[in-house]
Residue frames relative to the residue before (quaternion, step in Angstrom):
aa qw qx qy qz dx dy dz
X 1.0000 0.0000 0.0000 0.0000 0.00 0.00 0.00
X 0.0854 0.7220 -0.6500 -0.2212 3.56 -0.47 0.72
X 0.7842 -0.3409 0.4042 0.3245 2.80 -2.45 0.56
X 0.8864 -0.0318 0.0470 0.4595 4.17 0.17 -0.69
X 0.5705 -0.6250 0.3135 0.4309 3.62 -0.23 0.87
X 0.0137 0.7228 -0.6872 -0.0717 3.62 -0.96 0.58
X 0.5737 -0.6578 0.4395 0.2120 3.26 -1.85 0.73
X 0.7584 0.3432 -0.1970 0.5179 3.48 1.44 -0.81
X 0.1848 0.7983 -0.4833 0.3083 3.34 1.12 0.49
X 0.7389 0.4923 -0.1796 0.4236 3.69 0.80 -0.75
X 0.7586 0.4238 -0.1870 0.4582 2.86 1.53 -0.87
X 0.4051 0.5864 -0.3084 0.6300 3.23 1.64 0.04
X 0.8199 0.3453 -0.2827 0.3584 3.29 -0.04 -0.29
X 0.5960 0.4977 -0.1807 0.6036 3.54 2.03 -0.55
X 0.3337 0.6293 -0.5063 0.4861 3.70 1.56 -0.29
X 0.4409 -0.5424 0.6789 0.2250 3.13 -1.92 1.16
X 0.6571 0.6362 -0.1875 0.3582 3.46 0.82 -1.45
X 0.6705 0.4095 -0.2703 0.5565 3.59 1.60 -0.38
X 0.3722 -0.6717 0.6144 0.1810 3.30 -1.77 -0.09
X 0.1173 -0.8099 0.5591 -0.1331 3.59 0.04 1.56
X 0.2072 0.8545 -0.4652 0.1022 3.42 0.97 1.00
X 0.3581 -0.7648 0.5347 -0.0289 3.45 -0.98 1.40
X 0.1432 0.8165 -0.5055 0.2394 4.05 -0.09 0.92
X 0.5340 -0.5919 0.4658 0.3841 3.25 -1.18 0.60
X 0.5727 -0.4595 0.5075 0.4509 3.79 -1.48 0.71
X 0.6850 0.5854 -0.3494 0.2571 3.82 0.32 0.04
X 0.5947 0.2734 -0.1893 0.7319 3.11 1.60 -0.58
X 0.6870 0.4113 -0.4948 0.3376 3.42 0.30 -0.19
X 0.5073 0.5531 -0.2945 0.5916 3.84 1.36 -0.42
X 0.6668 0.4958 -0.2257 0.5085 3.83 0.71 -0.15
X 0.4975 0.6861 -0.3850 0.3654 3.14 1.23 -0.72
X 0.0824 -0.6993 0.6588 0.2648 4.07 -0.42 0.43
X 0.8980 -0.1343 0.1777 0.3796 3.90 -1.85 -0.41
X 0.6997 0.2667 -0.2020 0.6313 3.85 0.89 -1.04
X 0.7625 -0.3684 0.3981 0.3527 3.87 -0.23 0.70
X 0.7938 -0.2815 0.3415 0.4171 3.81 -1.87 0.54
X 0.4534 -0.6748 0.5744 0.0958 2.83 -1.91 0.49
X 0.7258 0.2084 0.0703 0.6518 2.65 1.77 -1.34
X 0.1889 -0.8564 0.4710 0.0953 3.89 -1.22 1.05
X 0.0220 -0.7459 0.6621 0.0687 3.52 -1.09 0.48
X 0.1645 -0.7373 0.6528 -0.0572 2.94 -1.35 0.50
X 0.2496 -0.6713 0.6698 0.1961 4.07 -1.43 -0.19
X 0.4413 0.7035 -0.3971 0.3906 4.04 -0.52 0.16
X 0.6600 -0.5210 0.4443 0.3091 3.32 -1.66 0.53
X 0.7144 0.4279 -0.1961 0.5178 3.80 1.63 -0.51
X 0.1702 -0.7141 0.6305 0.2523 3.39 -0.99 0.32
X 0.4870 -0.5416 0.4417 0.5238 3.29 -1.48 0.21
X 0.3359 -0.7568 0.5331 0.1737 3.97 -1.79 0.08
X 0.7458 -0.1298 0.2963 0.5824 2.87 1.02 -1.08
X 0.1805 -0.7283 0.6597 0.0417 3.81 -1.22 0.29
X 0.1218 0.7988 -0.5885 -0.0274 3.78 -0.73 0.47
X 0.4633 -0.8093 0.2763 0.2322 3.29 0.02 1.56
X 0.8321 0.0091 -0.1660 0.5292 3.58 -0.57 1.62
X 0.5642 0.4443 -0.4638 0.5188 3.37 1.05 0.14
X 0.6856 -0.5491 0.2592 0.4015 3.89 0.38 -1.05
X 0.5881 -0.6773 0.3589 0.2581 3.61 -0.93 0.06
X 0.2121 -0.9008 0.3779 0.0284 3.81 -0.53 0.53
X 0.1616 0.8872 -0.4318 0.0164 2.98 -0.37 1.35
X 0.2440 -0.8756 0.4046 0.1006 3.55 -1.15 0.29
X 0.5041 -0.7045 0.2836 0.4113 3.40 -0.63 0.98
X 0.3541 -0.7945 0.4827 0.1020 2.94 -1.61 1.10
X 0.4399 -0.7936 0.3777 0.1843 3.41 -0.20 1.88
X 0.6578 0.3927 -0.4578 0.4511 4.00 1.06 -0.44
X 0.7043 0.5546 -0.4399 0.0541 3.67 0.35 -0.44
X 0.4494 -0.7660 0.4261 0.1723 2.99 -1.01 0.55
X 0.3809 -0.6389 0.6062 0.2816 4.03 -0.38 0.61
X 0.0479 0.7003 -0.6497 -0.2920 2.43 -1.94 -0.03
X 0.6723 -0.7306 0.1175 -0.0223 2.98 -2.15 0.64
X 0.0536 0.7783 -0.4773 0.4044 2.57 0.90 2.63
X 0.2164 -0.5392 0.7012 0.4133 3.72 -0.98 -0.33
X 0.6686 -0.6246 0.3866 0.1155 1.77 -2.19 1.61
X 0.1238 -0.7406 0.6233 0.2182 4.20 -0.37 0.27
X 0.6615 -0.4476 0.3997 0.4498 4.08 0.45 0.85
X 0.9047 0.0646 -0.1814 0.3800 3.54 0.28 -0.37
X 0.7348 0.1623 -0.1041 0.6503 3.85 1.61 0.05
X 0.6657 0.4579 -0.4418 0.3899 3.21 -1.05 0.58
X 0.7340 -0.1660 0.0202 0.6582 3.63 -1.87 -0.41
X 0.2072 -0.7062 0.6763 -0.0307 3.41 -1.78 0.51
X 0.3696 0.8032 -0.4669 0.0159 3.94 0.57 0.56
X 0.3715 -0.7960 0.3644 0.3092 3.87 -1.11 0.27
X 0.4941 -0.7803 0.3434 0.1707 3.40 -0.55 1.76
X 0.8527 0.0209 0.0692 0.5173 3.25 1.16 -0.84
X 0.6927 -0.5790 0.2106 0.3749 3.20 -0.60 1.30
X 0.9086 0.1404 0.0430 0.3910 3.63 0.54 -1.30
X 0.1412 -0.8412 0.5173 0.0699 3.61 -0.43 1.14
X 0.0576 0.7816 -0.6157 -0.0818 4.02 -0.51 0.65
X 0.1899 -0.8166 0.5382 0.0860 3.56 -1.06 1.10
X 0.0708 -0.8439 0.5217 0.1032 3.24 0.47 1.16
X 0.1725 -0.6596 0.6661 0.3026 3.44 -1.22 0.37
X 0.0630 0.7109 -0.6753 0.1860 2.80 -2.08 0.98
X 0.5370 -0.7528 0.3806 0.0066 2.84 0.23 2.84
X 0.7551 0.4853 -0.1747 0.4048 3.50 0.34 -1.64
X 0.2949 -0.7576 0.4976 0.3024 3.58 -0.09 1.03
X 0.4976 0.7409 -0.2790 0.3544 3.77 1.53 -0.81
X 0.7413 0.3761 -0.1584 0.5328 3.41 0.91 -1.67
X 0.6805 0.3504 -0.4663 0.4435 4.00 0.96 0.11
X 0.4187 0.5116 -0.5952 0.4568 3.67 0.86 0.06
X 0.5838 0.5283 -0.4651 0.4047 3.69 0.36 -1.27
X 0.9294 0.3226 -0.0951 0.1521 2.94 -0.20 -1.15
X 0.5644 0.5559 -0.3278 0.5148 3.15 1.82 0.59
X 0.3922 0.6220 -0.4165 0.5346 2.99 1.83 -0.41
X 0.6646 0.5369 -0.2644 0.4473 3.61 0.11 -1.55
X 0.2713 -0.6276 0.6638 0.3032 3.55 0.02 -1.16
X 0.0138 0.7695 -0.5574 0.3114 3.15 1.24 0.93
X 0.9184 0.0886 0.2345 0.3062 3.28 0.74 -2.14
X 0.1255 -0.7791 0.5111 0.3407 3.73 1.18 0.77
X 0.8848 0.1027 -0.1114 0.4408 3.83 -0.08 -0.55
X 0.0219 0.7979 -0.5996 0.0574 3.66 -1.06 0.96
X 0.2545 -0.8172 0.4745 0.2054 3.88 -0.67 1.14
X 0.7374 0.3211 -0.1607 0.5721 3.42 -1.13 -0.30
X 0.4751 0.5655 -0.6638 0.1181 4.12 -0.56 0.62
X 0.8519 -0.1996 0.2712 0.4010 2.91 -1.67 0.77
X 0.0642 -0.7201 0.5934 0.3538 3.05 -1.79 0.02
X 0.3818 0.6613 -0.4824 0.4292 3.48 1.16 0.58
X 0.5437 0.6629 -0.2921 0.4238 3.96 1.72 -0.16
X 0.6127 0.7107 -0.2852 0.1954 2.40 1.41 -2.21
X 0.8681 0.2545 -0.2354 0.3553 3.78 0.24 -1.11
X 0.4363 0.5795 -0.4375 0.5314 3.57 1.32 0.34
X 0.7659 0.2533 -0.3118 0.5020 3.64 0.90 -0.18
X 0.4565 0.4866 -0.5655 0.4848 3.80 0.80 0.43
X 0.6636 0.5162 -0.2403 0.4853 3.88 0.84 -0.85
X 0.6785 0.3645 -0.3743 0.5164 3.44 0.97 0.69
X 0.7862 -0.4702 0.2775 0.2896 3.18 -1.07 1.36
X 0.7758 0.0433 0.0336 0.6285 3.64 -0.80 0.29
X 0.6132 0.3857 -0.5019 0.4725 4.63 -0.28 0.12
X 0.4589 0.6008 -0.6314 -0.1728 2.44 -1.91 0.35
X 0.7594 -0.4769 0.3250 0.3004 3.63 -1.40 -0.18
X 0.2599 0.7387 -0.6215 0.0235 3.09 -1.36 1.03
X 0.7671 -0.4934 0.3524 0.2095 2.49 -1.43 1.69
C-alpha cells in the first residue's frame, strides 16, 4: 500500500534491474537491518544458493507447474530450459562487456555503448535495445 499514488510505481516493480520481493509477513517481520534470512519465491526456479558479491544460484524447479497461456515475456506459460541459473553481479560496465565477449556470460545488462559494436561482431551476441 503506498502512502500517495505514484506514477512509476509499476515500473519499479516490473524493472529487471529491481527487486520486488514478495514474503510471508513472517519473515518479512523477522527481517533484522541487512534484509531476510530466509527466501521464497513462485517460478520455474528455486532459489540455491547466494555467494556474497560474487552471485546468486538458481535451479530448476521440477514441481512447478505452468500455466496454460503463452508466454507474453513477462506473464504467462513460464517453463525452465536449463537446469542452472547464476546471476553474477558485475558493477563495472567494462568487466560485463568482457565477459560476454568471452562467454564468460550468455546475458549482460546495461553495457557500454562504446562495446556495443564489438559485441554484435561476436559470434552468436547481440544487442537489444
Amino acid at each position: 500500500v503506498l502512502k500517495k499514488p505514484s506514477s512509476v510505481a509499476m515500473t519499479i516493480l516490473a524493472d529487471q534491474t529491481q527487486l520486488a520481493a514478495v514474503m510471508p509477513k513472517e519473515i518479512a517481520e523477522s527481517a533484522g537491518p541487512t534484509g531476510a534470512k530466509e527466501y521464497v519465491g513462485t517460478g520455474p526456479f528455486k532459489f540455491s544458493g547466494w555467494k556474497k558479491d560474487q552471485y546468486l544460484h538458481f535451479t530448476k524447479f521440477k514441481a512447478y507447474q505452468p500455466v496454460n497461456k503463452p508466454a507474453s515475456g513477462v506473464a504467462g506459460k513460464k517453463e525452465a530450459k536449463v537446469k542452472d541459473i547464476y546471476w553474477y553481479f558485475a558493477p563495472d560496465p567494462s568487466t560485463r562487456s568482457a565477459g560476454l565477449i568471452s562467454g564468460q556470460y550468455d546475458i549482460a545488462l546495461s553495457v557500454p555503448y562504446d562495446a556495443v559494436k564489438q559485441i554484435e561482431s561476436t559470434p552468436g551476441k547481440k544487442i537489444q535495445p
